[in-house]
C-alpha positions as CSV (number, residue, x, y, z in Angstrom):
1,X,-59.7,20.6,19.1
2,X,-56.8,18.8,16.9
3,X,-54.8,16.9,18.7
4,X,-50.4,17.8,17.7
5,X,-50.2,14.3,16.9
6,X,-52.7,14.1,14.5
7,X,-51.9,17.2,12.7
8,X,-48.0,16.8,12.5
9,X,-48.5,13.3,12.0
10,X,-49.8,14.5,8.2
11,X,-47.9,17.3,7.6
12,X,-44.6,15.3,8.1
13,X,-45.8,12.8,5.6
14,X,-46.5,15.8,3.3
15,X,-43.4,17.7,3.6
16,X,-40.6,14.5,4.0
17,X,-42.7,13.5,0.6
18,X,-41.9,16.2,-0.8
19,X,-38.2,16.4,0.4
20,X,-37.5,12.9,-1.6
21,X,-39.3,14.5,-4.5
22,X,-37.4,17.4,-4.8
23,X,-33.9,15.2,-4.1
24,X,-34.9,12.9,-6.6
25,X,-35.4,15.5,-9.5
26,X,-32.4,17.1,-8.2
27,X,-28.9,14.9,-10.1
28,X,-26.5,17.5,-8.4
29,X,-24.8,18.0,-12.0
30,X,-24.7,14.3,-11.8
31,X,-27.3,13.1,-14.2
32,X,-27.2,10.8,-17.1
33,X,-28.7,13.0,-19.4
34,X,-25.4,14.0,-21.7
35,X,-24.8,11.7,-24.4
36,X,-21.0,12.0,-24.9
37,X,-21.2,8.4,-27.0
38,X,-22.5,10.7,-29.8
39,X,-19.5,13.1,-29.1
40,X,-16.6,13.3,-31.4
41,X,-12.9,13.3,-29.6
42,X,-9.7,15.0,-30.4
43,X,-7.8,12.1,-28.4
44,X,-8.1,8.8,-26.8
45,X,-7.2,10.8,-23.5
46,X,-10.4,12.9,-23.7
47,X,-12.7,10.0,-24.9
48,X,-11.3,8.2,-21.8
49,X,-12.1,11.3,-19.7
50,X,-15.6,11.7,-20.9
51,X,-16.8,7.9,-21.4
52,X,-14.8,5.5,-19.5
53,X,-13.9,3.7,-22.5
54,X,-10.7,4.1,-25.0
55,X,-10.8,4.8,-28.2
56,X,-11.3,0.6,-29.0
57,X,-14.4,0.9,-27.1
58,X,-12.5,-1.1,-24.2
59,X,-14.0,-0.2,-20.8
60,X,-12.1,1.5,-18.0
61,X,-12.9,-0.4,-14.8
62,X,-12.4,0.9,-11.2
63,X,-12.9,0.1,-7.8
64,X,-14.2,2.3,-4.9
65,X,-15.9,5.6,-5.5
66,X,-19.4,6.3,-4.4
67,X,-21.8,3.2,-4.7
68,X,-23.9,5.9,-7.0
69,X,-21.1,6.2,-9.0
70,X,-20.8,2.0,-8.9
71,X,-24.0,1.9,-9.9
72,X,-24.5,4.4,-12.4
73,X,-20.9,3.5,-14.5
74,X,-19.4,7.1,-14.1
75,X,-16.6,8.8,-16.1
76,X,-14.4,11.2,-14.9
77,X,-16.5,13.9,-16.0
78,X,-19.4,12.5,-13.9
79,X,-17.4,14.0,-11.0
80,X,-15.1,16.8,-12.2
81,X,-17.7,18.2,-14.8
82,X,-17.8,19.0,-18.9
83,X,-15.5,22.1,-18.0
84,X,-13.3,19.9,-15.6
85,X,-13.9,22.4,-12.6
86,X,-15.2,20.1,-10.5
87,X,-19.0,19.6,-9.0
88,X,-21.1,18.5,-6.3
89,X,-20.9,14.9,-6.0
90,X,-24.6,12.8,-5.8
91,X,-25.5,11.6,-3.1
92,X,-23.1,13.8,-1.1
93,X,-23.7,16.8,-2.3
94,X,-22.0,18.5,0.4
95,X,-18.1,17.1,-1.0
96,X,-17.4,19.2,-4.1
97,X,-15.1,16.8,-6.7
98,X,-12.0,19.4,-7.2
99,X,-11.2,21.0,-10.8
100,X,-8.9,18.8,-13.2
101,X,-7.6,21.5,-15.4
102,X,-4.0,22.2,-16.4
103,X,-3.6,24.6,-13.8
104,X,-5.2,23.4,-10.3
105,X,-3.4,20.1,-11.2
106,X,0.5,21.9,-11.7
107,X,0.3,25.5,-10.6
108,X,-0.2,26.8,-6.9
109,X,-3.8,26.9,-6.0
110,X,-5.8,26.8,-3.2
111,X,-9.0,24.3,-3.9
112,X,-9.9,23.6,-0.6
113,X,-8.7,19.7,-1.1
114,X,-6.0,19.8,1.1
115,X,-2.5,21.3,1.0
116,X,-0.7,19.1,-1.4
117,X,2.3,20.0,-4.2
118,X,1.3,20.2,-7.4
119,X,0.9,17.5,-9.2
120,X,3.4,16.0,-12.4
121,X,3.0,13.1,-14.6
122,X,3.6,10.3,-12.1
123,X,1.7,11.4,-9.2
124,X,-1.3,12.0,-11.4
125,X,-0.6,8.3,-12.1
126,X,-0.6,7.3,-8.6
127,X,-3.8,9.9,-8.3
128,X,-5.8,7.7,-11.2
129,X,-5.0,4.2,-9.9
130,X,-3.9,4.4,-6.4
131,X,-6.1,7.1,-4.8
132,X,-3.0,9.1,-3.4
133,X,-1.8,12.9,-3.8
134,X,1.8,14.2,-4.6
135,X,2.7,13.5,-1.2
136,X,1.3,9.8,-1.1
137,X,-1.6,10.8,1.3
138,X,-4.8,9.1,0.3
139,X,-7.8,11.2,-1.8
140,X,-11.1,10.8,-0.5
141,X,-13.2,7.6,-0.6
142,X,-15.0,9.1,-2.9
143,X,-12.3,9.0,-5.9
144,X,-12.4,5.5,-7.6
145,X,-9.1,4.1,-8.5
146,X,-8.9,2.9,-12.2
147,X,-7.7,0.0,-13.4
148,X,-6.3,1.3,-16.6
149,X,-3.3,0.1,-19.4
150,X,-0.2,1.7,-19.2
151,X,-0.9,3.1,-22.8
152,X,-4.6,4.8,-21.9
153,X,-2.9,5.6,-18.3
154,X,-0.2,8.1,-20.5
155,X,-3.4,9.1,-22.7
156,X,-5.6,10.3,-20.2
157,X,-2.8,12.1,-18.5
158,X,-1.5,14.0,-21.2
159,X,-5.6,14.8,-21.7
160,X,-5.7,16.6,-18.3
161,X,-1.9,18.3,-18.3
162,X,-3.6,20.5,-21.7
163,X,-5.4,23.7,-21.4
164,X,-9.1,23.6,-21.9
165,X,-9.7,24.6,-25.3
């Protein structure tokens, strides 16, 4: 007769194997398999959105955010998606980056982040480098807060107040 020990001893092996396998293969939407160097950009605003870099190849720093993003140099779209809708966030999968489009940013919505107005030019600002909503509350820990120029800063806003095309 098998002893418990010796048979779940094995089979947890097997299976938490397999659970790291099947988290590592799966990037959330959070992979760095797009290419959006090769891309070609209507604006410095959307180059800025989709490589962390302005349009004189300058890099857009930040601090905070998720030490995958840290480590992995993300972009706005790393987070809030191609589409800006938002999606899952790697590691924690289970906080969902909200949508960055024209209208969850100025219209009423309900996006699950909280109840916060709507946001304008200046308190997407504050957003972007500060970490806070309309109302000055902090955004999750999750958001990093860039440390961006003034000029890039007016770029990138005017990039995420547009309609998606």
């Amino acid at each position: 007769m098998y002893s418990a020990k010796r048979i779940i001893k094995p089979v947890m092996k097997l299976t938490g194997g397999g659970l790291v396998l099947l988290l590592a293969g799966c990037g959330m939407g959070m992979d760095d398999a797009t290419d959006y160097g090769a891309r070609d950009f209507s604006s410095n605003g959307e180059q800025i959105y989709f490589t962390g870099r302005n349009q004189t190849g300058s890099a857009i720093t930040y601090l905070g955010g998720t030490m995958h993003a840290q480590m992995h140099n993300r972009t706005c779209a790393s987070c809030h998606g191609d589409d800006r809708q938002g999606q899952r966030l790697y590691p924690k999968f289970w906080v969902v980056a909200p949508p960055l489009t024209k209208h969850s940013l100025t219209e009423e919505h309900d996006d699950g982040h909280g109840d916060h107005e709507r946001y304008d030019k200046n308190s997407l600002k504050l957003a972007i480098s500060q970490g806070l909503d309309p109302a000055g509350s902090a955004l999750n820990g999750a958001m990093p807060r860039w440390n961006i120029s003034d000029s890039d800063m007016e770029d990138l806003v005017s990039f995420l107040l547009t309609d998606i095309h």
